[in-house]
C-alpha positions in Angstrom: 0.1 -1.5 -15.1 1.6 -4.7 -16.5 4.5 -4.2 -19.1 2.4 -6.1 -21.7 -1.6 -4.8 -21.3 -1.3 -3.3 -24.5 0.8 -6.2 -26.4 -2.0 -8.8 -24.9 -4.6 -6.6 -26.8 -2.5 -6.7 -29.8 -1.3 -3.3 -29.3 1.3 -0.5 -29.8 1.8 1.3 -25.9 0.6 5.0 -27.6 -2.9 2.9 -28.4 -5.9 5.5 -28.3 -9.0 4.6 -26.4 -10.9 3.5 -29.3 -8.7 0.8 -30.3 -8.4 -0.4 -26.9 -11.8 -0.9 -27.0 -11.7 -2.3 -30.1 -9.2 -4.8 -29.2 -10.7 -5.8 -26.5 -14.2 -6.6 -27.7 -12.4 -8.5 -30.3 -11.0 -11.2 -28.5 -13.6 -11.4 -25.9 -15.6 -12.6 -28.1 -13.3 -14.6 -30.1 -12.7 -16.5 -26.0 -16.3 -16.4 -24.9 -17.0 -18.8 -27.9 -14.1 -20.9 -27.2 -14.6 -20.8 -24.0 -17.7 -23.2 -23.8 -15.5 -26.0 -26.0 -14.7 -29.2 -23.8 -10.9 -29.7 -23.0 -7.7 -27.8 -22.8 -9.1 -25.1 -25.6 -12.0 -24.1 -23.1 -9.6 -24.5 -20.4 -7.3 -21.8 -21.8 -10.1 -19.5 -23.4 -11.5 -18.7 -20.0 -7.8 -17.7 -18.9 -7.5 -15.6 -21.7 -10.8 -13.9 -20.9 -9.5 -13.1 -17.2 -6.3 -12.1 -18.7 -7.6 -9.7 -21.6 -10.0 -8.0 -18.6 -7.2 -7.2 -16.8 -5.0 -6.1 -19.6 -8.1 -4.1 -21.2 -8.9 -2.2 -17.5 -4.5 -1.4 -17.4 -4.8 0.0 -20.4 -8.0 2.2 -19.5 -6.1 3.7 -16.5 -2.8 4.4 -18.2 -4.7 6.4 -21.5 -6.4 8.4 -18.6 -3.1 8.6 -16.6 -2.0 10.0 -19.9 -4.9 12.4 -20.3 -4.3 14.2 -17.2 -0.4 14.3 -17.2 -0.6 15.5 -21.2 2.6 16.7 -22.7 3.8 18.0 -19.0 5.2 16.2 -16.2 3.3 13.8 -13.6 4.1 16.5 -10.7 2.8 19.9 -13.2 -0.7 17.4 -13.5 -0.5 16.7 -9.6 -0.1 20.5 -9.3 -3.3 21.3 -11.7 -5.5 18.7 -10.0 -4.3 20.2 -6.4 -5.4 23.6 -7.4 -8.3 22.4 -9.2 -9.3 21.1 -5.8 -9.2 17.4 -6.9 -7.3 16.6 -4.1 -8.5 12.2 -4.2 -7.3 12.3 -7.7 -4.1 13.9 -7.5 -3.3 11.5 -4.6 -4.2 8.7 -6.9 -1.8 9.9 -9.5 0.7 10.4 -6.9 0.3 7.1 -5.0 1.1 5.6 -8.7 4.4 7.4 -9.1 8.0 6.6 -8.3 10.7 6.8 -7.2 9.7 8.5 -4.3 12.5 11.5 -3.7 12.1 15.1 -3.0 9.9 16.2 -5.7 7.1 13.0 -4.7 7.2 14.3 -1.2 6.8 17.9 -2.2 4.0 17.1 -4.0 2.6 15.0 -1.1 2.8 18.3 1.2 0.8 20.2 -1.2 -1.8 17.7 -1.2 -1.8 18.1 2.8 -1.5 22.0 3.2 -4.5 21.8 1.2 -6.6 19.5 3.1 -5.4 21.7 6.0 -3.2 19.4 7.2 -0.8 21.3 8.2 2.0 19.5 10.4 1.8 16.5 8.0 2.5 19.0 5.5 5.2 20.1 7.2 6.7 16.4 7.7 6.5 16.0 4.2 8.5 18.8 3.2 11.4 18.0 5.8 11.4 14.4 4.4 11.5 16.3 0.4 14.6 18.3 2.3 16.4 15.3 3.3 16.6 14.2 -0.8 17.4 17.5 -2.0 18.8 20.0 1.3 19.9 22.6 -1.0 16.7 22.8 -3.0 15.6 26.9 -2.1 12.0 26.2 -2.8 11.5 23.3 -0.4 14.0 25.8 2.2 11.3 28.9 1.7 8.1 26.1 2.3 9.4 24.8 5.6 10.6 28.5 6.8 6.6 29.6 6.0 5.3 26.4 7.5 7.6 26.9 10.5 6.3 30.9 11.1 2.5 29.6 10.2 3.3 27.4 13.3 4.9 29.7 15.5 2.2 31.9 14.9 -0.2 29.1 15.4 1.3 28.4 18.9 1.7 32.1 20.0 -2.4 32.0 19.3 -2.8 28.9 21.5 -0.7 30.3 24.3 -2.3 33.6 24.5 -5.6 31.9 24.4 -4.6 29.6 27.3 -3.2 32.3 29.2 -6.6 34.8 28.7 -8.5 31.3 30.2 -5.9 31.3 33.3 -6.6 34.8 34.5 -3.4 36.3 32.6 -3.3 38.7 29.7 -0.3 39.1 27.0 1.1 42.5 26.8 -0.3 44.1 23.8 2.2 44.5 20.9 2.0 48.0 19.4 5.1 47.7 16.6 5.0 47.0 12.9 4.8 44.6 10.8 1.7 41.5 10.5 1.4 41.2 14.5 1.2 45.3 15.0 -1.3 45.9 12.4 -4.5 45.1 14.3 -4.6 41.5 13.0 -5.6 38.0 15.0 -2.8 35.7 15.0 -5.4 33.6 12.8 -5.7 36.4 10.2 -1.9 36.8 10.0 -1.2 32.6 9.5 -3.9 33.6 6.8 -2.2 35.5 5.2 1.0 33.1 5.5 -0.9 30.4 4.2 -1.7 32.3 1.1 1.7 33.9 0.9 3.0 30.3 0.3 0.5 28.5 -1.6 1.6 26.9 -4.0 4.9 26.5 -2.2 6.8 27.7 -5.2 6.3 24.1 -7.2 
């Protein structure tokens, strides 16, 4: 948004919705009149007309980047949006946001684990890592997204070896892989284990 939407409008930057509006149907049609006058005055009236638009459709987007964040951070409204499934909108918010350090690209890989996106979701967690490499909850992330893939992989190979004429030996100890559960049902379970990656 341009420093100055609101000041174009004649406004304070906490301006509610219904002044903007206000504001804005004021001078348009102060400039549409003027507009139509011969000379310099019609000249500038149709500047200020694209000028006002663009201030007025600023201000729009910032009271409803407000709405969403409320009296949290920009990263606890990414969060609610991600879990509320509105996964175009919190990448919106996100794309608007700076500076982009650990906690942007944190964010980022929640928006990919949940699109199932795995690997970029991983990326995106080792690039948060490489801003803040003693922050424990991106550490715990990469360590779940790193089993989820071995896991993964062990799946893959099994399967490719079963197509080949060869069979894994069949693990009979504890834990996820000895209970009776497919590799996909235990990178299940990791998925929900994680989710939401401790934010």
């Amino acid at each position: 948004m341009q420093e100055s939407s609101y000041l174009i409008l004649g406004l304070g930057e906490n301006a509610t919705l219904q002044e903007v509006e206000n504001a804005y149907r004021a001078l348009k049609e102060k400039y549409q009149t003027q507009c139509f006058e011969e000379g310099e005055i019609g000249s500038i009236a149709a500047k200020m007309l694209s000028k006002i638009k663009i201030a007025y459709n600023d201000c729009l987007d910032d009271i409803k980047k407000r709405e969403i964040i409320g009296d949290g951070s920009i990263y606890d409204a990414i969060k609610k949006l991600v879990e509320g499934n509105k996964l175009n909108e919190a990448q919106a918010l996100l794309d608007e946001t700076e500076p982009r350090g650990g906690d942007w690209h944190f964010a980022q890989a929640h928006i990919f684990y949940k699109r199932n996106w795995f690997l970029e979701s991983k990326n995106q967690v080792e690039m948060a890592l490489t801003y803040d490499p003693d922050n424990q909850s991106y550490k715990n992330t990469l360590m779940a997204l790193n089993k989820m893939q071995s896991t993964v992989d062990d799946e893959i190979k099994a399967q490719r070896q079963a197509r080949a004429g060869y069979s894994a030996p069949q693990e009979t100890g504890g834990g996820l892989a000895g209970s009776g559960l497919c590799s996909y049902c235990v990178s299940l379970l990791l998925c929900n284990a994680m989710c939401w990656f401790c934010f």
